[in-house]
PABA-419713 format. One record per residue (C-alpha): x, y, z. Coordinates in steps of 0.2 Angstrom, whole numbers, plus 5000, padded with zeros to 4 digits. Layout:
<rs>
XYZ
...
</rs>
This chain:
<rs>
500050005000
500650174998
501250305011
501250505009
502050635020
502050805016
503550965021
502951115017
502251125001
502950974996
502250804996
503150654996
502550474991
503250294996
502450154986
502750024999
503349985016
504849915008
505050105000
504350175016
506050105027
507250115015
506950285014
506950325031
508450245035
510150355039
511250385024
512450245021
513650205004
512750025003
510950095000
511550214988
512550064978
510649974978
509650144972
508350124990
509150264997
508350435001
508850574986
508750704997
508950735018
507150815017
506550645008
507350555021
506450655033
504650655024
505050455026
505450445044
503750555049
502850445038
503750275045
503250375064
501450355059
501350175054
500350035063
501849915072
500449775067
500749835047
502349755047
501549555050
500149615036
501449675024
503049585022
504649685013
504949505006
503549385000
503149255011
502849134997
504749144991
505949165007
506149055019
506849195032
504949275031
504249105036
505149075050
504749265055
502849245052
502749095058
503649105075
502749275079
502349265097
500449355096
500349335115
502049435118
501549555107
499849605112
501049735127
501249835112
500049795096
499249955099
500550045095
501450145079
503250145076
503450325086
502450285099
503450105102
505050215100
504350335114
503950175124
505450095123
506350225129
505150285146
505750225164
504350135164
504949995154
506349905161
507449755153
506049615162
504749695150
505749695137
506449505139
504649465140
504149565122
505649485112
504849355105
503149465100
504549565089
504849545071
506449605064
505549735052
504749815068
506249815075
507349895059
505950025059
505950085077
507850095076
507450215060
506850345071
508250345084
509650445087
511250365092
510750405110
509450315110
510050165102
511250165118
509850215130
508850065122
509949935121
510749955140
509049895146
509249735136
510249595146
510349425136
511249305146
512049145140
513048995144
514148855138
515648845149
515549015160
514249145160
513949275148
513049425146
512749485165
512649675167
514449755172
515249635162
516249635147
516849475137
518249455125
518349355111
520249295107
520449315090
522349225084
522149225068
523649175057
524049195039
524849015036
523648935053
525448915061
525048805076
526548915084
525949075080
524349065084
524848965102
525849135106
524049255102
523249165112
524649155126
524649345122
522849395123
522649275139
523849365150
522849525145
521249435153
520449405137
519649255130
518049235141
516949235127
517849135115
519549075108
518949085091
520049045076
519649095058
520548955047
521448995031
521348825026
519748735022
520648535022
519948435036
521348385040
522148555047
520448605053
520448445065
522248495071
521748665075
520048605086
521248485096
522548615098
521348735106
520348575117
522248545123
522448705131
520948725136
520748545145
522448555151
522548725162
520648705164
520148865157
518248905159
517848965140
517348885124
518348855104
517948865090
518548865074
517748965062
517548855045
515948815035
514748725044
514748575032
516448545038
516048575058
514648445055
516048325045
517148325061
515748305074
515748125063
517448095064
517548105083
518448315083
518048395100
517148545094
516448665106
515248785098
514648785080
514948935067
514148995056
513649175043
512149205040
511149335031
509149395031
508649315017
508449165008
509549194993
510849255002
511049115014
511149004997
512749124995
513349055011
513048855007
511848875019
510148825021
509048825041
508948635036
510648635037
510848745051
509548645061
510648475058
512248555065
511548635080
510848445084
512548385079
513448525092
511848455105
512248275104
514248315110
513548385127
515248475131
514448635139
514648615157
513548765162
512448785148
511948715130
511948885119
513248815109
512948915093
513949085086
513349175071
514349315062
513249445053
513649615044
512549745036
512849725016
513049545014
511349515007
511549674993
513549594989
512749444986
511249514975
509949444986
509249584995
507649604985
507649804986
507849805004
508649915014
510549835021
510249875038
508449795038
508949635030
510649645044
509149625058
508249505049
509849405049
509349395069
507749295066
508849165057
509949155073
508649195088
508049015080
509548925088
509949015104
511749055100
512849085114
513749235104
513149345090
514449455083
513949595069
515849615060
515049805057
516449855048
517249715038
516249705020
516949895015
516450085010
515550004995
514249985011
514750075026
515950235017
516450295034
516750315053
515150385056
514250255046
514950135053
514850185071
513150215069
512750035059
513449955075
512550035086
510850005075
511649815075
511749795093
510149885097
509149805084
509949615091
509849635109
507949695106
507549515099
508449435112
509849385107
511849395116
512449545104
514449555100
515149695088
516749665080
517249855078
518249865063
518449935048
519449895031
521149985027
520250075012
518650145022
518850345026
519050265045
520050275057
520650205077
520150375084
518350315074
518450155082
518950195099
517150305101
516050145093
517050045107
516550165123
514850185116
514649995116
515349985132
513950095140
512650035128
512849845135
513749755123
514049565128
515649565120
517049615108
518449555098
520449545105
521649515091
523649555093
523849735089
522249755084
522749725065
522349575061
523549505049
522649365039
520849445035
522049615034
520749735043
520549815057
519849755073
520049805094
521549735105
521749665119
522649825124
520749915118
519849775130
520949825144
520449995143
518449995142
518649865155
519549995164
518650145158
516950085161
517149975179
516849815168
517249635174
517549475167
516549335165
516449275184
517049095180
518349165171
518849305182
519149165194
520149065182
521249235181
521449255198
521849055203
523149085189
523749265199
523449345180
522449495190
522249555207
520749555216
520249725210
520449655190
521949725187
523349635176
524749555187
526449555181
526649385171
528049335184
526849325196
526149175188
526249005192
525748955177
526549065165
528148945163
526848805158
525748925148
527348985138
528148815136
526248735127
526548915117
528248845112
527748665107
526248685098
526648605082
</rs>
């Protein structure tokens, strides 16, 4: 149906809803590349005054993408939660915006309307925020999960270890992950993206990173972040894997880009179930995400990026993942040109996520050919930090010299943590502290104080 908003003397007039969002959304490269965007700041404007005015119960009488032809709209229509929904049916995109942000609705109330949500709600509320908001809105979101410690809880900041090699030298990565360790990170994962796709290396790499972990008793979880035809190929073949990886997209077609289907999703998460090797939970999954995926893959269906981004969460909020991670700045300026495109696309990410109930992560980063910067980086990071975030990324440096872009340190973990009053994971923080690695008050020790840095450094030295 069409939509008209008039400024002035001028009218404006949206075909669709599909129109209607795209429109309204915050200039960014990608929209312009897919010819949705806005032409002008007042069309953007008429959009988002128009968008303010619509029915939040449009959006399950109107999909942006037909039900008939995308399997990512029928899992969204068909696991609506009406119940959950009924807090807030009465209500148009403003007036859920003005609602989610009152002190009368606090993160039990919003826990409880998570399932009513659909992604395209969610996309359009974001629409109409400013970037305070988005922090405002998403610090009264608190998704917990568990595998082998806990994650999520408010005051806490997790790390994912992030050693990444260019050749997957068993060596070089031991020593990241010796590196990021006695920096107290790793609590929400020691993930390894693999150059190699031969089974073979990808099996020495999961055992590597079960030795350590079994052997000093760390309380966090691996993984190893190949395709999940292979993760469900080593399940078979008796590899300990800890969680299960996967990127995904908002639509159909675009997951076909991936190799993936939720078929084959639903078959790896029951593979990662019948290993049982969480010891304090079963959210076992981690999904990667990024606004533009489903445009560079040509399957967005005149969409706007950021909308398909968060319909990218439906696909994951089937599988309650331990981690969710939006890589907000990897894909490039042909989607987000900029520091302030990309600091505000993560925080739409983390908003958008956390308000459907999932454990949000942002990888902040950005490509060496983006007009970005670490200066950029640094305020996405301490806006995340009192936004909520469950977690980001450590890798050595913060350059991360196999996918050759640019992430957080350990060294940037270290100060949020510092910055902001922000723990560990508790299991963790008391694997830290057995190991004298911090004091009582979370600060770093000096590595001689540790028992078992000698033993840390010699498995570092004999990885092969």
């Amino acid at each position: 149906m069409p939509y008209a908003q008039a400024i002035g003397v001028r009218s404006y007039r949206f075909d669709s809803l599909c129109e209607l969002m795209a429109k309204a959304t915050p200039a960014r490269s990608g929209d312009y590349l897919a010819g949705v965007a806005a032409a002008t700041a007042e069309e953007r404007m008429a959009a988002r005054l128009a968008l303010a005015e619509v029915p939040l119960a449009q959006f399950l009488r109107e999909p942006l993408i037909p039900y008939e032809s995308d399997d990512v709209t029928r899992l969204i229509v068909d696991t609506h939660d009406a119940a959950a929904f009924a807090a807030v049916a009465g209500l148009s995109v403003g007036g859920f915006r003005d609602w989610l942000l009152s002190d009368a609705v606090d993160g039990e109330a919003l826990a409880a309307l998570a399932p009513g949500l659909t992604p395209e709600m969610v996309a359009a509320v974001s629409k109409l925020m400013r970037n305070q908001d988005l922090v405002l809105g998403a610090r009264k979101c608190r998704v917990l999960t568990r595998f082998r410690n806990t994650l999520g809880l408010p005051g806490h900041l997790a790390v994912r270890l992030q050693p990444n090699h260019p050749t997957d030298d068993p060596k070089g990565i031991a020593a990241s992950i010796l590196d990021g360790l006695l920096y107290g990170c790793g609590d929400a994962v020691i993930g390894i993206n693999p150059v190699s796709d031969e089974p073979a290396k990808l099996a020495a790499l999961w055992r590597l990173l079960d030795e350590l972990i079994a052997r000093f008793d760390i309380p966090t979880q691996s993984c190893v972040l190949a395709h999940v035809t292979r993760q469900i190929e080593a399940i078979e073949a008796g590899v300990p894997i800890d969680l299960i990886f996967q990127s995904i997209a908002g639509t159909q077609a675009a997951n076909k880009s991936f190799g993936i289907t939720l078929a084959l999703l639903d078959e790896a998460y029951e593979a990662g179930l019948s290993l049982k090797r969480g010891t304090r939970g079963d959210n076992l999954m981690y999904f990667e995400t990024g606004q533009g995926s489903a445009l560079s893959a040509g399957a967005h269906h005149g969409v706007d990026q950021q909308t398909c981004e968060v319909r990218a969460y439906a696909v994951a909020r089937r599988y309650q993942p331990l981690l969710v991670n939006t890589v907000v700045g990897f894909i490039g300026p042909e989607y987000l040109y900029d520091g302030k495109q990309i600091i505000r696309a993560g925080l739409e990410d983390h908003f958008c996520g956390k308000l459907l109930g999932l454990p949000m992560g942002v990888d902040v980063c950005y490509t060496n050919h983006a007009e970005a910067d670490s200066d950029d980086m640094d305020n996405l990071l301490v806006l995340l930090g009192a936004a909520g975030v469950n977690y980001v990324m450590g890798v050595p440096g913060a350059d991360d010299i196999m996918l050759n872009y640019q992430s957080t340190s350990f060294h940037d973990a270290l100060f949020l943590r510092r910055t902001l009053g922000l723990k560990h994971a508790p299991e963790f923080e008391q694997w830290l502290l057995r190991m004298r690695l911090i004091d009582e008050q979370g600060r770093l020790q000096d590595a001689g104080a540790s028992a078992a840095l000698p033993a840390l450094t010699a498995f570092a030295e004999s990885a092969a």
